[in-house]
C-alpha positions in Angstrom: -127.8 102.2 -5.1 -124.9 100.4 -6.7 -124.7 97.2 -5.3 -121.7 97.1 -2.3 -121.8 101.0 -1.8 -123.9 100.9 1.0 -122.0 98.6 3.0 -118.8 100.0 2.2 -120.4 103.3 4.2 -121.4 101.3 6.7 -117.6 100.0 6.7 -116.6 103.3 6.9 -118.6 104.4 9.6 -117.4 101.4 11.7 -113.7 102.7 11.4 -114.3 106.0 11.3 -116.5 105.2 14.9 -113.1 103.2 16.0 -111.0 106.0 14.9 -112.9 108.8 17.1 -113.5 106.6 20.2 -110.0 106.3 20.4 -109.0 109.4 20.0 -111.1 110.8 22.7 -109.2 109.5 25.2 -107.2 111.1 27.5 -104.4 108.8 26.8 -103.8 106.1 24.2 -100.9 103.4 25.4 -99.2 101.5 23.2 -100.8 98.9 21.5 -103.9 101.3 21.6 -101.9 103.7 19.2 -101.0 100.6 17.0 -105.1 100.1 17.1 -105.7 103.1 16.3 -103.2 103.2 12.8 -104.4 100.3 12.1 -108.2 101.5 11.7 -106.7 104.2 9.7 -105.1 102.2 7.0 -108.8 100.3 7.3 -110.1 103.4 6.8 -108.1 104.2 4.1 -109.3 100.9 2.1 -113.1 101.7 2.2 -112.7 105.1 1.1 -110.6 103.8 -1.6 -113.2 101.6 -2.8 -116.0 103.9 -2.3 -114.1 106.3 -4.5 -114.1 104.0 -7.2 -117.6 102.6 -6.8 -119.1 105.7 -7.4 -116.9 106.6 -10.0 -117.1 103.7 -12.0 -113.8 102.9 -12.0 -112.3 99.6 -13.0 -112.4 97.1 -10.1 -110.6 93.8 -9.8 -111.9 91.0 -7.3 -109.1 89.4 -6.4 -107.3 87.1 -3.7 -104.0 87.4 -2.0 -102.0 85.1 -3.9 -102.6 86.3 -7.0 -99.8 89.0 -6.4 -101.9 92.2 -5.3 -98.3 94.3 -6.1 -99.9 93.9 -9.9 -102.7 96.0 -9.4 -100.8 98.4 -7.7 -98.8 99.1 -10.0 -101.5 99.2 -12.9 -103.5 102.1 -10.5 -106.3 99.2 -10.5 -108.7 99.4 -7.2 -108.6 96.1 -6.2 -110.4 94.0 -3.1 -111.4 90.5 -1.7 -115.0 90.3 -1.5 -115.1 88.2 1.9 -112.3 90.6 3.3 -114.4 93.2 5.2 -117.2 90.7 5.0 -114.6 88.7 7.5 -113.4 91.7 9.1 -116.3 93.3 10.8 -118.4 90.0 11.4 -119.2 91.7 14.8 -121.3 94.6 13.3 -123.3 93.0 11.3 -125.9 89.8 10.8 -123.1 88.0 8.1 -123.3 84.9 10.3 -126.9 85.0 11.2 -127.6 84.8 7.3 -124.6 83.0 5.4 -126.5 79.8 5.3 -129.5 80.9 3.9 -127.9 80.5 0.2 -127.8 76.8 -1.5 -124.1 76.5 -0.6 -123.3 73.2 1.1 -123.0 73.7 4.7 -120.3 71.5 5.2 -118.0 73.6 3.0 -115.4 76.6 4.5 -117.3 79.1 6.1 -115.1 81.6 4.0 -116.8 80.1 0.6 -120.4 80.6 2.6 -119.8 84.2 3.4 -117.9 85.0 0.0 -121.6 83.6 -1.9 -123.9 85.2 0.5 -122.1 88.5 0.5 -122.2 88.5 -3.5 -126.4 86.6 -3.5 -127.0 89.7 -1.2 -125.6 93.0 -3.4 -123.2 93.5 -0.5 -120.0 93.1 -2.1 -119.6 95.3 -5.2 -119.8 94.4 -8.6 -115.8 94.0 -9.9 -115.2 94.9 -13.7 -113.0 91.7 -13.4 -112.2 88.7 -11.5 -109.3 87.7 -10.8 -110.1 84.1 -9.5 -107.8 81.6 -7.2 -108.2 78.0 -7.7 -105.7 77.2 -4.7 -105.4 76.0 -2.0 -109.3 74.1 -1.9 -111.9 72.5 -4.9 -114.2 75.0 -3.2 -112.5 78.0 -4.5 -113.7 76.9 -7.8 -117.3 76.1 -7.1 -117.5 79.6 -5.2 -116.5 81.1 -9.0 -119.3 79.0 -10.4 -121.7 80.2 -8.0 -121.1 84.0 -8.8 -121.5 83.1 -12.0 -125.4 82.3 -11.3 -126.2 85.9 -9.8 -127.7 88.4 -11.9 -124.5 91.3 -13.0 -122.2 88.6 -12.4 -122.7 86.2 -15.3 -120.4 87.9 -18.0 -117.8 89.8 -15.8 -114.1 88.2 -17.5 -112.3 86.3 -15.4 -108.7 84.8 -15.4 -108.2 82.0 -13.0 -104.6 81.3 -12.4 -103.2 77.6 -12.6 -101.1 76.5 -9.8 -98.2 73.9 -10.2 -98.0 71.1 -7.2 -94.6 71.5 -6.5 -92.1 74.3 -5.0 -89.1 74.1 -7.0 -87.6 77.2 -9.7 -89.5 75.1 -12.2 -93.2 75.4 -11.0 -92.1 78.9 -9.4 -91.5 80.0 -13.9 -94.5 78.2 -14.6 -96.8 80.4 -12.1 -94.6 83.0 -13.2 -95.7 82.8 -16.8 -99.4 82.8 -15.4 -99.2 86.0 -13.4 -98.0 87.8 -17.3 -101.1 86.4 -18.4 -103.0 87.8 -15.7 -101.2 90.9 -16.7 -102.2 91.1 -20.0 -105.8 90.3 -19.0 -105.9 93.3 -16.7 -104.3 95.6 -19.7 -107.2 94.2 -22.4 -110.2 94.2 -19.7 -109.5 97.1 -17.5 -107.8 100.1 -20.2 -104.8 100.2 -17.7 -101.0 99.2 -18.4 -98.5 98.1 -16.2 -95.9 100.4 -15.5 -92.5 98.2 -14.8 -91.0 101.3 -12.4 -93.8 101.2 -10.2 -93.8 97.7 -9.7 -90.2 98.1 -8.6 -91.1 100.7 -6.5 -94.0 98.6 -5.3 -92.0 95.5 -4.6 -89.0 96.7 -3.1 -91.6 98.6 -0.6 -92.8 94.9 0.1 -89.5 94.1 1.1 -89.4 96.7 3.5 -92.6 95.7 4.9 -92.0 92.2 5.1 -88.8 92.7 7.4 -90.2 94.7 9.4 -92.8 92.0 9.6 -90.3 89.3 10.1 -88.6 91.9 13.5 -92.0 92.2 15.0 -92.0 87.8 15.0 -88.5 87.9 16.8 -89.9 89.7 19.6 -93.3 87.7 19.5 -90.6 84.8 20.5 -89.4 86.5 23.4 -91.2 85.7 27.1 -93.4 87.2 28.2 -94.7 87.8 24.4 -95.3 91.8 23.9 -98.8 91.5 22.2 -102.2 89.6 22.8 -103.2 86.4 21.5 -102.9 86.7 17.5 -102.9 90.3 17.8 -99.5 90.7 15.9 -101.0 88.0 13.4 -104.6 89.2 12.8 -102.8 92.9 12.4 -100.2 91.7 10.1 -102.2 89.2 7.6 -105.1 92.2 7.5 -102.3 95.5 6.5 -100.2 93.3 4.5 -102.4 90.9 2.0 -105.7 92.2 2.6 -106.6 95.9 3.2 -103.2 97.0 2.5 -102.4 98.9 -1.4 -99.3 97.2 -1.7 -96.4 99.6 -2.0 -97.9 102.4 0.6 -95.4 103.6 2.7 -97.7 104.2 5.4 -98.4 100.4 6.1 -95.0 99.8 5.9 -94.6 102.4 8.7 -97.6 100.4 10.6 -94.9 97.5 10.9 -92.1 99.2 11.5 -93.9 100.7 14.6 -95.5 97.6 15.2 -91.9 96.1 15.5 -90.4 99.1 17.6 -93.1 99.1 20.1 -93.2 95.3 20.5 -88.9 95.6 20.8 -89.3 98.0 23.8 -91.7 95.7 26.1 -89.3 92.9 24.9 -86.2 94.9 26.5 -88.1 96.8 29.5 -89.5 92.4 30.1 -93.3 93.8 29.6 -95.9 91.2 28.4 -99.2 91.3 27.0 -100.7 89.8 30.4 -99.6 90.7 33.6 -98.6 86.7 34.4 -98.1 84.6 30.9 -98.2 80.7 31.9 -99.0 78.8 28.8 -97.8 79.8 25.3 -99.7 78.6 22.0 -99.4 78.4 18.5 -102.5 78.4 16.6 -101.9 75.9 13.6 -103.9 77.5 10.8 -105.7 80.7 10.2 -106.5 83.7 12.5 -110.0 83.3 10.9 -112.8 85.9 12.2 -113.6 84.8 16.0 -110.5 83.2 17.6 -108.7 86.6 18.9 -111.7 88.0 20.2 -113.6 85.4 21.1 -110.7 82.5 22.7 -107.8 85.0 23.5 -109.2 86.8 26.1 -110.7 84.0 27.6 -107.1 82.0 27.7 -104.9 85.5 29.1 -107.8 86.2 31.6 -108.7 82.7 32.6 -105.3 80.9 32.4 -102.5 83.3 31.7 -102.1 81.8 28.1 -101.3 83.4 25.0 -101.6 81.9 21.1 -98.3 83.6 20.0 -98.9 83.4 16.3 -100.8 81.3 13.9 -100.0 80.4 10.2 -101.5 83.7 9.4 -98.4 85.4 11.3 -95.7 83.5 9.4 -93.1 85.3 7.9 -91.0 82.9 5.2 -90.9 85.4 3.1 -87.3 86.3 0.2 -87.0 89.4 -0.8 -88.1 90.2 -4.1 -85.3 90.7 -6.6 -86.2 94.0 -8.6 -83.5 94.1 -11.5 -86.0 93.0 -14.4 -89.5 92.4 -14.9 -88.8 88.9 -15.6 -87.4 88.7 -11.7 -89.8 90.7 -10.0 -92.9 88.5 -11.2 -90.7 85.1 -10.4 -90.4 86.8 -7.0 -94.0 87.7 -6.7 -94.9 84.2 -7.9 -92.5 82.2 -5.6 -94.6 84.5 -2.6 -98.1 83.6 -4.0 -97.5 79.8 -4.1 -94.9 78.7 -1.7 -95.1 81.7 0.9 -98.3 83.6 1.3 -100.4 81.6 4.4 -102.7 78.9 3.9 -101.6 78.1 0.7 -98.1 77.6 1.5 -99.4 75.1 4.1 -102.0 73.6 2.1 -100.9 73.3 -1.5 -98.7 70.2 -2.5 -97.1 67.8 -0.2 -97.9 67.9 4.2 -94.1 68.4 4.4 -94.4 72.2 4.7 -97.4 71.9 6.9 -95.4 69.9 9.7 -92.0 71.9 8.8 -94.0 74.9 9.8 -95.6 73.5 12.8 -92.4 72.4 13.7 -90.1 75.3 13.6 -92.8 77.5 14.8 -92.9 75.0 18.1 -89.3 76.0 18.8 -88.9 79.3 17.6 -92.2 81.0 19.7 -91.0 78.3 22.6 -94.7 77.1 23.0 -95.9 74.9 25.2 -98.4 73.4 22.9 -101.0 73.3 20.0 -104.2 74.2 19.0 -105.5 72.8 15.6 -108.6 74.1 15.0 -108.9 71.5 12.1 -110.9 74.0 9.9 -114.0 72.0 8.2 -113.4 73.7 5.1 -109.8 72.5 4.8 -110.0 68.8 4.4 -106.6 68.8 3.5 -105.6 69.5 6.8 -108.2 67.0 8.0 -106.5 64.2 6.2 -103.1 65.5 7.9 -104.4 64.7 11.8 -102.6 61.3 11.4 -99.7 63.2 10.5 -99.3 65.9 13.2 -100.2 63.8 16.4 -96.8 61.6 15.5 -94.9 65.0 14.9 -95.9 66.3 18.3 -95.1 62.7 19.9 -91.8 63.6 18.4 -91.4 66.6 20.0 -93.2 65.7 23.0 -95.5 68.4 22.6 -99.5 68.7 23.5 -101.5 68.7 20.7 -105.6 69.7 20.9 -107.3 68.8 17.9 -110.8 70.0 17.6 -113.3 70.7 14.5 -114.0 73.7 14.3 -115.1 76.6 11.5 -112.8 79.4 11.5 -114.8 81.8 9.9 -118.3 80.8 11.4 -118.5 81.1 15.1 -121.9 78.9 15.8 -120.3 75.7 14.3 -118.5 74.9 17.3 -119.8 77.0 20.1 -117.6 79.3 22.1 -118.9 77.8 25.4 -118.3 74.4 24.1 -114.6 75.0 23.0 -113.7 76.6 26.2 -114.9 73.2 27.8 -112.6 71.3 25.4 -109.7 73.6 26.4 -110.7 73.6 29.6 -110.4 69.6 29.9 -107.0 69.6 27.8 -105.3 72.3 30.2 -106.2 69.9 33.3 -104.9 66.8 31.9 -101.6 68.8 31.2 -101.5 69.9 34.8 -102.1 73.5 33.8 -104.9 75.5 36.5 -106.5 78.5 36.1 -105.0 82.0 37.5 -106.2 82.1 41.5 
C-alpha cells in the first residue's frame, strides 16, 4: 500500500465515526452542530488526499505560512504532514512511539511527530516540498531528516527565506520568494497558476478572516460563549490547516461559528454554567491542552482559557487588484500574521504587544505560559513577560511544558501547579 494511504482511511473513519455519532442523536445543540461541521470539513480533507493518493496526483507538503491560497489556486492537493498526525493524537499510539526515532528529545514535540510520522510510512509521499525555515532552527533539521528516509531523498524542495523584520520592505522581499515558490510548483508539479482564482481564493479569505475576527468579539464578552480554546483549536484547524483555502463552506463554518457564539453573547449564555477565572493561553493550542486542561479548569474551578495565540486574528485584508498585491498580501500574512510565527520571528516586541492587548481585550484575569520546550525563543523571553505582567498587575504561571507531547509534563502534575497558583491568587474550587 502507498505509504500514508492507510492512515488517511483510518482518518477518515475517525471522522466519518464522529460524523454518525452525532447525528444519531435525538438532538444536537449548538456548539454540537458547530462539532459536527467541523468533522465535515475534516472529513472533507482526508478524502481529498485520499483521492489524490491513489490517483497519483501531484502533492505538495507544505506549512501554513507558506501561503496555502497558492496551491489552491494551482488545483495542487496540498497538506502538513504532522497536521492530522496532531489532530487525532487520541486514536492512535503517535505519542507512545515519537521518540523511538534519533531525533533529539529535547526538541519541539511537533519536529518529533513530523519525523516519526514520515520514518514510519504514515504520512504520504509529497511530489514536492514546500519547506518553512521559520519560526525555529529545528524546522530545518526536520528537512534534513526527511531527507535520510528511503522515497524521500530526491523529492524537490523550495524552502522559503524569511526577512527579520516587518516593514513593506521585508514584506516585497518574502513577496518575491512566494513567485519563486510559484514557479517551482509550475516546473515540478505540471500545474499553472491561474491569477482569477487566486483572486477568487483570496478575497474568500477575507471573508473568512472577518468572520473569524466577529467570533473573537464575542469570545471577549462575559460569560465567554465557547469552552476553553474551543473557538481557537476550531479556528487555527478550518483556516490554516485542514481548510482548501477559498471554500466557501469553511467560510460558512465561521460565519456560523460567529452567529451562534453572538446569540449566547446577547441571550448572557456561557460556556459553563458559573465562569470565575478567565485565561489566556500564551502560545499554541497544541494537541492536549483543550481536552486535557479545559475541562478540568470549567469543571473544577469555573475557569475558561478564552483564546491562545492560535486564536489571534491580526489579520488585513488582502488587496486583490493585481497579482503583484495579492502575493504582498499573502506574504505580509505568512510572516507578520499567521500564529506562532508572528510571535516568534524577529524582535519580542510583538510577543508582549500580543500578550498585552489580548490581556485587555478578552478581560482575563491571568496567564498561562506553557513555555513550549521546542520554542526556546520564547524561553529566552520569561524575563521579559514576568515585568510586562508586573506592569499590568496581572498573574502570570510559567511552566515547561511540551505542547504537542502530553507525557512531558504530566497532566496530574500540571493540575497540581495550577492548582497551587489559583490558591495563592485566592481563587477556590466550585463547592
Amino acid at each position: 500500500m502507498k505509504p500514508g494511504l492507510e492512515r488517511f482511511y483510518a482518518y477518515r473513519d475517525v471522522f466519518a465515526g464522529g460524523i454518525a455519532q452525532l447525528e444519531a442523536a435525538p438532538e444536537l445543540d449548538d456548539l454540537s452542530v458547530l462539532q459536527l461541521d467541523f468533522f465535515k470539513l475534516a472529513l472533507k480533507h482526508a478524502e481529498r488526499m485520499i483521492h489524490a493518493i491513489e490517483n497519483d496526483e501531484p502533492i505538495v507538503s507544505e506549512w501554513y505560512g507558506n501561503a496555502c491560497e497558492i496551491y489552491a489556486a494551482m488545483d495542487l492537493t496540498h497538506f502538513c504532514p504532522v497536521d492530522l498526525i496532531i489532530a487525532t493524537q487520541p486514536f492512535f499510539d503517535t505519542v507512545e512511539r515519537m521518540h523511538e526515532g534519533d531525533t533529539p528529545h529535547d526538541s519541539c514535540g511537533l519536529i518529533e511527530l513530523a519525523v516519526d510520522g514520515v520514518r514510519r510510512g504514515i504520512v504520504p509521499t509529497p511530489t514536492v516540498i514546500t519547506g518553512m525555515l521559520e519560526p525555529c532552527d529545528a524546522q530545518s533539521l526536520m528537512h534534513e531528516a526527511w531527507e535520510t528516509v528511503e522515497g524521500w531523498e530526491n523529492i524537490p524542495t523550495i524552502s522559503l527565506d524569511p526577512p527579520y523584520g516587518y516593514g513593506d520592505e521585508d514584506i516585497r522581499y518574502f513577496a518575491d520568494q512566494l513567485k519563486r515558490e510559484v514557479a517551482f510548483l509550475e516546473e515540478h508539479t505540471g500545474h499553472t497558476m491561474d491569477w482569477d482564482e487566486l483572486r477568487r481564493v483570496c478575497e474568500e479569505t477575507n471573508k473568512m478572516n472577518a468572520a473569524w475576527d466577529d467570533l473573537n468579539h464575542c469570545l471577549m464578552q462575559k460569560p465567554c460563549p465557547l469552552h476553553s480554546l474551543q473557538a481557537a483549536e476550531w479556528g487555527w484547524s478550518a483556516a490554516l490547516h485542514i481548510n482548501w483555502p477559498g471554500d466557501p463552506e469553511a467560510t460558512a463554518f465561521f460565519e456560523n461559528m460567529a452567529s451562534t457564539a453572538a446569540a449566547r453573547v446577547e441571550q448572557g449564555i456561557g460556556a459553563i454554567p458559573k465562569e470565575q477565572i478567565r485565561i489566556l493561553w500564551a502560545d499554541l493550542n497544541g494537541s492536549w491542552a483543550q481536552n486535557a486542561i479545559g475541562p478540568w479548569l470549567e469543571e473544577t474551578y469555573g475557569a475558561v482559557m478564552v483564546n491562545s495565540f492560535a486564536g489571534r486574528t491580526p489579520y488585513t485584508p488582502i488587496d486583490t487588484s493585481t497579482p503583484e498585491s495579492m502575493l504582498f498580501g499573502l506574504a505580509r500574512k505568512g510572516i507578520n500574521e499567521v500564529p506562532m510565527i508572528r510571535q516568534a520571528r524577529g524582535t519580542v516586541d510583538i510577543f508582549l504587544q500580543d500578550v498585552a492587548d489580548m490581556c485587555r481585550d478578552y478581560q482575563v484575569d491571568c496567564v498561562f505560559f506553557p513555555n513550549h520546550k521546542g520554542h526556546k525563543d520564547q524561553g529566552g523571553n520569561i524575563g521579559y513577560l514576568r515585568e510586562l505582567c508586573r506592569e499590568m498587575e496581572m498573574p502570570l504561571l510559567s511552566f515547561t511544558s511540551d505542547i504537542f507531547d502530553p507525557t512531558f509534563l504530566p497532566i496530574d502534575q500540571l493540575q497540581r501547579i495550577i492548582a497551587t497558583f489559583f490558591e495563592t491568587q485566592g481563587w477556590k474550587p466550585l463547592k
